[in-house]
Structure formats: structure tokens, C-alpha cells
C-alpha positions as CSV (number, residue, x, y, z in Angstrom):
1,X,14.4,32.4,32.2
2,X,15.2,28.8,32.3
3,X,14.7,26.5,28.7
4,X,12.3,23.8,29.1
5,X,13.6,20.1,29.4
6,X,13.8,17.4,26.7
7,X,10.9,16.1,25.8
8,X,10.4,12.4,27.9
9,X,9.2,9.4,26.4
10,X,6.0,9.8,27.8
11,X,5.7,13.5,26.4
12,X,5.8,11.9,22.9
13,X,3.1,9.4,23.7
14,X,1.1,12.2,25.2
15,X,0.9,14.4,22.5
16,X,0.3,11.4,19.9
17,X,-2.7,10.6,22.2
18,X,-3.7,14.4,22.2
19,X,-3.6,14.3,18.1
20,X,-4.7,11.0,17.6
21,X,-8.0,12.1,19.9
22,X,-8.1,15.6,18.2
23,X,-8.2,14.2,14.5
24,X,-11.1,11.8,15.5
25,X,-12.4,14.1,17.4
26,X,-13.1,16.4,14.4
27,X,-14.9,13.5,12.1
28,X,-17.8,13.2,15.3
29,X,-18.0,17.0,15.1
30,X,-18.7,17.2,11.8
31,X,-20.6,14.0,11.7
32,X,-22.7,15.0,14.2
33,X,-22.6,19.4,13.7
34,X,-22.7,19.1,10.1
35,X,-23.4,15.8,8.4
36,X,-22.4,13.2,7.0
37,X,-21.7,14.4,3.5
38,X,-19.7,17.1,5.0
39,X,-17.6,14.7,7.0
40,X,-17.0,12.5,3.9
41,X,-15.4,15.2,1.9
42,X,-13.3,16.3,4.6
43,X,-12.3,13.2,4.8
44,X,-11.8,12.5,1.3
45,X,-9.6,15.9,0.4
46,X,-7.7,15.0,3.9
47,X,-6.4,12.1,2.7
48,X,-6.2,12.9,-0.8
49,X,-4.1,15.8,0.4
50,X,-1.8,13.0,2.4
51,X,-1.2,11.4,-0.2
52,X,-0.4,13.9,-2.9
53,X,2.1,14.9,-0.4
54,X,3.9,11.6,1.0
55,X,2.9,8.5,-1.2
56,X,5.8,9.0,-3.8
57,X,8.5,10.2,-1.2
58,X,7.4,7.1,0.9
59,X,7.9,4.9,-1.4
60,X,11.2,5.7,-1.9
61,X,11.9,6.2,1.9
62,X,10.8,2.6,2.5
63,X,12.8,1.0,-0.9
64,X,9.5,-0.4,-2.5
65,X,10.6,1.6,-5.8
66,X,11.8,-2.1,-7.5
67,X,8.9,-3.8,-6.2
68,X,5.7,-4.6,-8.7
69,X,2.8,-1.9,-8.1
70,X,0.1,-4.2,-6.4
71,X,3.1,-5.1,-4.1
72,X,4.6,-2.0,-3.4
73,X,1.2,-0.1,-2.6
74,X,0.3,-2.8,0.0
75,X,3.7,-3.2,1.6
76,X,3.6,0.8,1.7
77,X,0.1,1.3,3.7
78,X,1.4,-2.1,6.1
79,X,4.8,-0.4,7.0
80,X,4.1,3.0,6.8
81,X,0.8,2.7,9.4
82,X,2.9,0.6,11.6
83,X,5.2,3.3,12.1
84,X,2.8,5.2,13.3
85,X,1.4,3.1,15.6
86,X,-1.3,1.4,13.8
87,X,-1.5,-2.2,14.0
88,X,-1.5,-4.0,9.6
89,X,-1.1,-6.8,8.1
90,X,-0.3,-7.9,4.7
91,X,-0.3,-10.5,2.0
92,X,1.4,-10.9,-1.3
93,X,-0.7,-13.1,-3.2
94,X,0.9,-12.6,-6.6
95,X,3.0,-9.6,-8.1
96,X,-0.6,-8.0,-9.7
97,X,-2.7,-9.0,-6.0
98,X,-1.3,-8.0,-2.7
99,X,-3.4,-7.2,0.5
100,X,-3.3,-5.1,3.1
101,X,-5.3,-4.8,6.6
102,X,-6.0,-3.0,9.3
103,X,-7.1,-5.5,12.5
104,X,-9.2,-3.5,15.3
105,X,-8.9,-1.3,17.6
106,X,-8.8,1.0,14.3
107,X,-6.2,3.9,15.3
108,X,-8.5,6.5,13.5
109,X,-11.8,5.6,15.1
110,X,-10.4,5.1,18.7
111,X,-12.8,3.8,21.5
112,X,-16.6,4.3,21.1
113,X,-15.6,6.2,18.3
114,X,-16.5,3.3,16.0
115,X,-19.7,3.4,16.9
116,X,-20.7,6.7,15.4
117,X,-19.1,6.6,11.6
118,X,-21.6,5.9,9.1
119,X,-20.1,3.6,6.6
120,X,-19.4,5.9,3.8
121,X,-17.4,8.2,5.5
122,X,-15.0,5.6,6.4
123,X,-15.0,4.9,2.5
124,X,-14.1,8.5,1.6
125,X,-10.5,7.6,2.9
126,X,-10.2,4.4,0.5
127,X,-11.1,6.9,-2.5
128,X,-9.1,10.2,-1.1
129,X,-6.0,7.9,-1.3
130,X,-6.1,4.0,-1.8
131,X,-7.9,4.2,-4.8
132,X,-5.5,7.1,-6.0
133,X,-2.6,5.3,-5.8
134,X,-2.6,3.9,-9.4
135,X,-3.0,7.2,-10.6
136,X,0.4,8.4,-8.9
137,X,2.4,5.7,-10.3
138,X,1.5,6.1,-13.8
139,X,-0.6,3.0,-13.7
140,X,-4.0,3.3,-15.2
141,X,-4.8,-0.9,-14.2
142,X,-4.4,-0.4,-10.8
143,X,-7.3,-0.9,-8.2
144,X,-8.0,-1.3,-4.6
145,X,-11.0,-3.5,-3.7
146,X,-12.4,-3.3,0.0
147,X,-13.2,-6.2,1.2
148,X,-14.0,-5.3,4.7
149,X,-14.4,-2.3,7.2
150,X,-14.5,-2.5,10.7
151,X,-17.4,0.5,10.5
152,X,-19.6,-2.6,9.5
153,X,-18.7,-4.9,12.3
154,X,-16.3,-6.6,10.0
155,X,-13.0,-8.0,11.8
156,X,-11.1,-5.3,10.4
157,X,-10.7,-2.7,7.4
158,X,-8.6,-4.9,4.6
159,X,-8.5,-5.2,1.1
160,X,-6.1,-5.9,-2.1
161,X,-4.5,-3.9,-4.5
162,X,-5.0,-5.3,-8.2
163,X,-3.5,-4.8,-11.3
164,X,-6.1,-5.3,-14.3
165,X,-5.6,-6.1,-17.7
166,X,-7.2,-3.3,-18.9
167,X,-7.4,0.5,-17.7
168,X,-9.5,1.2,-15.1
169,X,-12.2,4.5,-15.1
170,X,-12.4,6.7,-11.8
171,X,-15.3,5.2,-10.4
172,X,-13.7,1.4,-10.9
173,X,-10.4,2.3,-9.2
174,X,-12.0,1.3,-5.4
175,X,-14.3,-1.2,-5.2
176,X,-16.0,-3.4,-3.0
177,X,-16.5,-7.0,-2.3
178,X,-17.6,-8.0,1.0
179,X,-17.9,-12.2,0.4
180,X,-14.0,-11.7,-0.2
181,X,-11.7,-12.5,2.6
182,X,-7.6,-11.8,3.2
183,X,-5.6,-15.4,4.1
184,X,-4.9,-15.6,7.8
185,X,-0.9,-14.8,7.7
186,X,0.6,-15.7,11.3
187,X,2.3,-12.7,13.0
188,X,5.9,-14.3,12.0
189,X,5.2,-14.4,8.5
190,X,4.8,-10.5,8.4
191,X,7.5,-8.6,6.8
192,X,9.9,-6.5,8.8
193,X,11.6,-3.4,8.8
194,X,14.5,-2.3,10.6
195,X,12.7,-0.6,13.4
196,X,13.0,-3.8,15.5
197,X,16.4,-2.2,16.2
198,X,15.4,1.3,16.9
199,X,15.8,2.6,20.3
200,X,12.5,3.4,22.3
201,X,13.0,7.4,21.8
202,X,12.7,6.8,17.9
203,X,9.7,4.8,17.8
204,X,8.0,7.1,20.3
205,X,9.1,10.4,17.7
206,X,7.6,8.4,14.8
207,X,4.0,7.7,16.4
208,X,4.1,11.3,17.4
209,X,5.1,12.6,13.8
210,X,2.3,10.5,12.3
211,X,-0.5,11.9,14.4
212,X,1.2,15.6,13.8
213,X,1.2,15.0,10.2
214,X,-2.9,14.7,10.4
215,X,-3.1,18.1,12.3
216,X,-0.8,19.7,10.3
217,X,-3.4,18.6,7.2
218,X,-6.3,19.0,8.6
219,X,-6.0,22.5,9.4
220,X,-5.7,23.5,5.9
221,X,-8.2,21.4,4.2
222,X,-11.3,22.3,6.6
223,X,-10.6,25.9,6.2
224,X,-10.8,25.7,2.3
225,X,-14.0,23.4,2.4
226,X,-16.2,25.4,5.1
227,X,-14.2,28.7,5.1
228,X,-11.8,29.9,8.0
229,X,-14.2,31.2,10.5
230,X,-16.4,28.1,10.1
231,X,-13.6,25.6,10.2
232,X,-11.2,27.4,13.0
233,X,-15.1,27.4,15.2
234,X,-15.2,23.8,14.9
235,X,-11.4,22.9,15.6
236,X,-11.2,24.9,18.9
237,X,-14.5,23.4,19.9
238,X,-13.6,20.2,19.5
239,X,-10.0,21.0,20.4
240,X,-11.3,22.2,23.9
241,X,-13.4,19.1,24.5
242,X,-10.0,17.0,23.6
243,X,-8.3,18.9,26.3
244,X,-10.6,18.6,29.2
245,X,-11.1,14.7,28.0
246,X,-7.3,13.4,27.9
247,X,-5.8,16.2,30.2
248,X,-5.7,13.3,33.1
249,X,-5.0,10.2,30.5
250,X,-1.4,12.5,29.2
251,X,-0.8,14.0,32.5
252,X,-0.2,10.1,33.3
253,X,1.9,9.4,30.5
254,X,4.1,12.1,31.3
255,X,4.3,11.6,35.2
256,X,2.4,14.8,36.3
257,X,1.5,14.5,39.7
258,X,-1.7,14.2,39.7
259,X,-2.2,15.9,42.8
260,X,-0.7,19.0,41.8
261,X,-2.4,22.3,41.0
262,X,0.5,24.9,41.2
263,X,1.3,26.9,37.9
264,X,4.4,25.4,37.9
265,X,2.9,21.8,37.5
266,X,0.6,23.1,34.2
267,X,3.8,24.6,33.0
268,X,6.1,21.8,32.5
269,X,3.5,20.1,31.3
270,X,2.2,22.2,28.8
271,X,6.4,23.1,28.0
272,X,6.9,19.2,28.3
273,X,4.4,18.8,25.7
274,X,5.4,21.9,23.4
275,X,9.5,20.3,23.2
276,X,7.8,16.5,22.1
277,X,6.8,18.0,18.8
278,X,9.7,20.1,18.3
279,X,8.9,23.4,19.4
280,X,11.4,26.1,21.0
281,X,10.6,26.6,24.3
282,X,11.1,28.2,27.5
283,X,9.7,28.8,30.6
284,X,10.0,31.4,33.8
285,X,8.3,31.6,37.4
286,X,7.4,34.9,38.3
287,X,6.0,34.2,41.9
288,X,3.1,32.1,41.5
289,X,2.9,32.7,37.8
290,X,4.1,30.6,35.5
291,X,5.3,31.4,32.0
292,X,5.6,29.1,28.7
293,X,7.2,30.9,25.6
294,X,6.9,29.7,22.5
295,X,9.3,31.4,19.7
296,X,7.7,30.1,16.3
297,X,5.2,27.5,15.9
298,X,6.8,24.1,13.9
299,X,4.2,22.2,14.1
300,X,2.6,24.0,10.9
301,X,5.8,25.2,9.5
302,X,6.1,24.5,5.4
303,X,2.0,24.6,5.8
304,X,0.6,26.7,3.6
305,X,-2.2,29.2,5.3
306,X,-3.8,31.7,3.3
307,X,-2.7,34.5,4.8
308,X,-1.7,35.7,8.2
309,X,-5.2,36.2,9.5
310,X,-6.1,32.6,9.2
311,X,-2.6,31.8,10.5
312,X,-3.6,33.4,13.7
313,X,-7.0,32.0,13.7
314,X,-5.6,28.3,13.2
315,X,-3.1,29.2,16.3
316,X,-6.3,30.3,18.2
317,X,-7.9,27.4,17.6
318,X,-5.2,24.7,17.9
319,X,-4.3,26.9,21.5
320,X,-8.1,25.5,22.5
321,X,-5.8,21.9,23.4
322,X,-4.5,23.8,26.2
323,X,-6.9,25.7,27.7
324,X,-9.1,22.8,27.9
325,X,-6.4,20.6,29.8
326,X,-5.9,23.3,32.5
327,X,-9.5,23.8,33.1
328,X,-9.5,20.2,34.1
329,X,-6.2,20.6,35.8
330,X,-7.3,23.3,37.9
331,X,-10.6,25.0,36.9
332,X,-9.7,28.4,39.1
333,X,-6.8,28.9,36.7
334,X,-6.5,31.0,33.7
335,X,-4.2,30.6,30.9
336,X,-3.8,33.9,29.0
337,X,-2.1,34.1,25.4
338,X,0.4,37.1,24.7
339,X,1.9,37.4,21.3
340,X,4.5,39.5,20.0
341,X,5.6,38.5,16.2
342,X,6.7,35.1,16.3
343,X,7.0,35.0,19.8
344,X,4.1,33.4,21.6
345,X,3.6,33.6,25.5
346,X,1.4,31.4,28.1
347,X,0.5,32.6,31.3
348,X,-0.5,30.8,34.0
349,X,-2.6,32.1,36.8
């Protein structure tokens, strides 16, 4: 039994593209399966969730503690979203106005994608967290005002965060002003972080952590809003559909030869894949099978799962990634699961 190798730069972009795809994916499922007021509060405890979770601990991972609040919450969503891939901008306009904005392609709604969000589901995620962020920091004047979304055909989603002179009720804290428009800032007038010095591997880990950090959220949430069978249903669905769709795009990034259809091929693939977020794995060739263990699975660990029923159902479904890609790989194959404890094994044949 041989361990699988590190993780290439192209495995990282891979599985960011697999996430990225899966998390959009899941919006157009429920947007189309289930509606659009079921897609708006899945959206709206998502990122609600996020931010509970890493707005405070961001800011002080990105030293915007000393900054003024309006400041700080803009320069937080422009450098924390760039980290991840997602293309920002931003604007101090005073210490109580600063804006932020997000300039097409929208990393969320990738592709055609755009074309099938109604307008207030895109808005859930400015309540779930924008318009939270006062809240969090003990700031009751604190709002964020919209003042574009790309959902609408507008050149981007932007807006400000202001600080009132007066406390602001729940329904005031995001609001929206379309004739409003961010200053054009040239691209060399942007603030900077230190990242222009990381090293290629780095930057690759980060894009991958944010798209993992969206899976590892959205597992929970949907299974609390529509229940575990429901919600693990619609995941592997649409988790399937992710991996017959981008199995060819990520076999690219990786350098899979795309003319390949031996176990081996799927195997460090799907092993290749497995090590980019972390995972502790091996693989073995037993003739023309191919093996990929798995001990553990990181990607959820410190997630919180009801029990261990749901824990297997949310493996089941995520799983789905994989069994799409090789049925696009080579539809005469079969990938068969075997678990034992923690201990998870693929089989290819």
C-alpha cells in the first residue's frame, strides 16, 4: 500500500473549482426544486452562520481591530474575498463611510449561473451577514446600504458601510439605494496585503480553504432547515451533476491524461484530490483495481452533525462528487464505498 502524493498546485485549484461549482450548484437546485423562499433562507442562515463563526476572528487575523467600524467592515469583506479568489474593491470615503465591491464575473454565481438568481435571494446574503456586522461589534449605528447587484444587470454587487448618528432597528441595518454609485478607485490605489509575497502553493491552499469553508457550512445549515433526508437528497443530486459537469474541466487542472480510462488514472485523481483538502490518504493496486483509503474525513471535522446517522448521510452525499466524475471518466466503471469506523475505502472497478 503506497500513500498518495502531495497534493499539486493544480489539485488545489481543482477541488476549489469542484466547491466553488457545488455551492452554486445547490442555490439553482433549490431555486429551481424548491423555490425561491427556500433558497433565500438557506442562504440567509448560510451566511449568517459564516459570519457568527469568522467575522470577529477575521478581524483580528487581518489587524483591522484599530481601524473605525465603517472602515474595518469594508476593508474586511475586500481582503478577506480576495483571498479566496474573489475579485473586490474598496473605498474609504470617511471613517463612518467606506465601500466595498464586488466587480463581475461574481465568484458565487459563476457562469450562466447569474442568469437564474432572482434578486432577493442574492439579498439574503447582504442581511445573513453584511447587515449583521454592526451587531457583532457592539455597534447599534452601523449599516450597510446596497447600492448595486450584479443579479440586476448592475456592473457589480457594491455598497458602503455607514455609521449613523442614531441606532439603527433590524430592518434599517441593510438598505438599498440603487441611484448611488462607488467612486472609480484605479487598481493601484487598492490596498494591499502581504500575499503579494506568498509563494504560489499558499495562495492556491487559501482559494481552496475558502470554497471548503462553504461546504463545510452548508452541510449543516440545509439539514436543520429541510431535515436530513431532504437536505442530504438534494446535496448528492446536485453533487452528482457537479461531478459529471467539471470531471474533464479538474482532470485538466490536475494534468489527468485525458485519454486514460485505467483505475489507476481515476485513482490518483480522486487520491490527488482527497490530499488538496487535507485528507489522509492512501492508495493500492490490486490488479486492475484500484484502491483509495481515506482514514477520517477533515473536511467536516469541528462540524457539528447531529448525530452519527446524519454524519453518514452527509458522507453519502458529499461521496456523490466522485461518483459523478468517474461516470464521466469512464461510464463502464464502478466506484464502490467500504467503511470500517473511521476508515473509508474507494474501489475502483
Amino acid at each position: 500500500m503506497t500513500t498518495g502524493e502531495d497534493p499539486s498546485l493544480g489539485a488545489y485549484r481543482a477541488l476549489a473549482t469542484f466547491y466553488n461549482a457545488l455551492m452554486t450548484g445547490l442555490v439553482l437546485s433549490l431555486v429551481t426544486r424548491h423555490g425561491p423562499d427556500v433558497a433565500r433562507e438557506f442562504l440567509f442562515r448560510h451566511f449568517r452562520r459564516q459570519h457568527l463563526q469568522k467575522f470577529l476572528p477575521g478581524l483580528k487575523k487581518l489587524g483591522l481591530e484599530g481601524q473605525p467600524d465603517a472602515v474595518a467592515c469594508a476593508l474586511y469583506h475586500y481582503h478577506s474575498n480576495a483571498l479566496g479568489g474573489v475579485k473586490t474593491e474598496y473605498f474609504r470615503e470617511s471613517d463612518r463611510k467606506a465601500w466595498v465591491r464586488y466587480p463581475p464575473p461574481r465568484w458565487i454565481w459563476k457562469g450562466t449561473a447569474i442568469c437564474a438568481i432572482p434578486r432577493e435571494v442574492n439579498e439574503a446574503m447582504l442581511h445573513g451577514w453584511h447587515g449583521h456586522n454592526g451587531v457583532s461589534l457592539g455597534n447599534d449605528r452601523l449599516g450597510f446600504v446596497c447600492t448595486g447587484q450584479t443579479v440586476n444587470g448592475d456592473p457589480g454587487l457594491e455598497g458602503y458601510y455607514r455609521e449613523y448618528d442614531r441606532p439603527l432597528a433590524e430592518h434599517e441595518r441593510v438598505r438599498f439605494a440603487p441611484d448611488e454609485h462607488m467612486p472609480f478607485v484605479a487598481a493601484a490605489q487598492q490596498p494591499g496585503l502581504d500575499t503579494a509575497r506568498w509563494p504560489a502553493e499558499r495562495l492556491h491552499k487559501a482559494h481552496r480553504s475558502y470554497a471548503m469553508e462553504y461546504v463545510r457550512s452548508f452541510m449543516p445549515v440545509l439539514a436543520a432547515q429541510l431535515g436530513t433526508s431532504e437536505a442530504m437528497a438534494e446535496i448528492g443530486r446536485t453533487a452528482r451533476l457537479i461531478g459529471l459537469h467539471y470531471f474533464e474541466e479538474t482532470a485538466q487542472q490536475m494534468g489527468i491524461d485525458g485519454a486514460a480510462t485505467d483505475a489507476a488514472a481515476f485513482g490518483r485523481y480522486l487520491a490527488g484530490l482527497l490530499a488538496a483538502q487535507g485528507e489522509q490518504v492512501r492508495t493500492e493496486q490490486l490488479g486492475t483495481q484500484t484502491i483509495v483509503e481515506l482514514a477520517g474525513w477533515r473536511l467536516m471535522h469541528g462540524i457539528e452533525l447531529s448525530d452519527e446517522d446524519v454524519r453518514r448521510r452527509a458522507f453519502e452525499a458529499w461521496s456523490e462528487l466522485w461518483h459523478g466524475a468517474l461516470a464521466a471518466f469512464d461510464r463502464r466503471r464502478v466506484l464502490t464505498v467500504e467503511r470500517d469506523g473511521e476508515t473509508t475505502r474507494w474501489r475502483i472497478t
